[in-house]
C-alpha positions in Angstrom: 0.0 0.0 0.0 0.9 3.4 -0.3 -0.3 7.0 1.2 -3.4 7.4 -0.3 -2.8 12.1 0.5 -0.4 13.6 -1.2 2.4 16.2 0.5 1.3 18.8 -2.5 -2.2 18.8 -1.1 -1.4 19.0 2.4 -0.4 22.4 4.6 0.1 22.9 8.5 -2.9 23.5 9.4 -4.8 20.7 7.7 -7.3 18.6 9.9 -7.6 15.4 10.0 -10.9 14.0 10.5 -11.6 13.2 14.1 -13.0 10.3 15.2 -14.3 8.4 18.7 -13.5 5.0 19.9 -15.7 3.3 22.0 -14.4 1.2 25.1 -16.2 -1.1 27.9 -14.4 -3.9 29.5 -15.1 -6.6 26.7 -12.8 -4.4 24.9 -9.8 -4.1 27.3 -10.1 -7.9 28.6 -10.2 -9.0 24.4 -7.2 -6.6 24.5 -5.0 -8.1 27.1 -5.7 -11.3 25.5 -4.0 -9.7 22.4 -1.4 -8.0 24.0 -1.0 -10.4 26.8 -1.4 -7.7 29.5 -3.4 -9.1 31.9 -2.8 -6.7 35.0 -5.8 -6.3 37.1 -5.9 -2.7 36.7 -7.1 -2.8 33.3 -10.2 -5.2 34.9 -10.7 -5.7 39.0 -12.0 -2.4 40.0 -11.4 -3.5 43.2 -7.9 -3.8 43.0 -7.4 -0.7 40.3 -9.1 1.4 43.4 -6.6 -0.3 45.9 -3.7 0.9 44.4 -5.1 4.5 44.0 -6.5 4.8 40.7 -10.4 6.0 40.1 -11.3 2.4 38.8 -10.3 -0.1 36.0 -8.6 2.0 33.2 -7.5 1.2 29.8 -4.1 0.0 28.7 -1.8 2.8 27.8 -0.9 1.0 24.7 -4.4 0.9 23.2 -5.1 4.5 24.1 -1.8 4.7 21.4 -2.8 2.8 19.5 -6.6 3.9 18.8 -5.3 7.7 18.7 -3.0 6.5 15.6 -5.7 5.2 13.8 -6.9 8.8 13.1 -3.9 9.0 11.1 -3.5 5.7 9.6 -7.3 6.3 8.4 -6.2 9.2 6.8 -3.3 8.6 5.0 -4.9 5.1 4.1 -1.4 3.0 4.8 -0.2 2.2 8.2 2.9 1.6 7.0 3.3 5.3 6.0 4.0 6.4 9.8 7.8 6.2 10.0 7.4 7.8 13.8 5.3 7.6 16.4 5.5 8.8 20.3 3.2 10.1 23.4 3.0 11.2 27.0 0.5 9.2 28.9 -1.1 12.3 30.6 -4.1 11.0 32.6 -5.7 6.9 32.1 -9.0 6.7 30.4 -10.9 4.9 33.1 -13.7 2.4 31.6 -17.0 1.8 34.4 -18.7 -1.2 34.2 -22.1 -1.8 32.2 -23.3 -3.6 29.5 -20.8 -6.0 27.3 -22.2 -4.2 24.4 -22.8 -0.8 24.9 -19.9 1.6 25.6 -19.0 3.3 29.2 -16.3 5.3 27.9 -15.0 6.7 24.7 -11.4 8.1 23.4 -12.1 11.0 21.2 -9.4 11.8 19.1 -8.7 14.6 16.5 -5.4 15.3 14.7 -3.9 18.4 12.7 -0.8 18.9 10.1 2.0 20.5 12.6 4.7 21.3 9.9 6.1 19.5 6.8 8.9 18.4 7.4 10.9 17.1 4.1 10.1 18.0 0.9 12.5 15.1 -0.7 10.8 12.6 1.9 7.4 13.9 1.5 7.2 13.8 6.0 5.0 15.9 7.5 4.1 15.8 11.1 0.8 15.5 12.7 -0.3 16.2 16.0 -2.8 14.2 18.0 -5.2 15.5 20.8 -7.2 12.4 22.3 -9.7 12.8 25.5 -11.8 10.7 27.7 -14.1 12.0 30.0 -13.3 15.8 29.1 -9.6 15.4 29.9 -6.6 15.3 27.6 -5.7 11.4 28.1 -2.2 12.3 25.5 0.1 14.5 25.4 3.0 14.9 23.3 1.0 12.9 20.4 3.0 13.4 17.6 3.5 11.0 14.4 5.6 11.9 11.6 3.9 10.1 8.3 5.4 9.7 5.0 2.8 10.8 2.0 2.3 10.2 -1.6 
């Protein structure tokens, strides 16, 4: 595959379109089964209050990994994103309810920062994702390789 947005057609400034990701606890425990990170903080609310957190939160990792989605959307090729990095700012904390309705959601929009090479065709985008109101990221930043 390759980036389906061209580095001609793109600016600073450009948005990305945002998007928000569902999560309830079917989602993190078919997570950890994925990822193999079975710590009980992402699915005993007893123990996640225990050890001081406001209930069973979400794996770091798939907060990452659903806030690059709003770029891999976008440019249409995973592979395109040659750099990727955050800041774990504040957990996105997931209540318990229904096994198929959602009790939280990570909404996450994105923005052209800068181009970056015109010979690579990099540009960097910046992500903003939040949960509950609060800024869940910080420091989101990919740099992507376009068409």
């Amino acid at each position: 595959m390759t980036a389906k947005i061209a580095y001609a057609d793109v600016e600073p400034g450009t948005e990305l379109p945002a998007q928000v990701f569902p999560v309830n606890r079917e989602t993190l425990v078919r997570y950890a089964g994925a990822s193999g990170d079975f710590n009980p903080i992402h699915w005993n609310e007893r123990f996640a209050r225990e050890v001081g957190l406001p209930g069973v939160i979400a794996h770091g990792m798939f907060t990452m990994a659903q806030a690059i989605r709003v770029v891999t959307d976008w440019v249409g090729d995973p592979g395109a994103v040659a750099e990727y990095g955050v800041r774990f700012t504040k957990p996105v904390v997931v209540p318990d309810g229904p096994a198929d309705a959602p009790t939280a959601e990570i909404e996450v929009t994105g923005k052209v920062a800068a181009k970056l090479d015109d010979e690579a065709r990099t540009v960097r985008v910046d992500l903003v994702a939040r949960s509950g109101g609060q800024k869940v990221l910080g420091m989101s930043r990919a740099v992507v390789r376009l068409a």
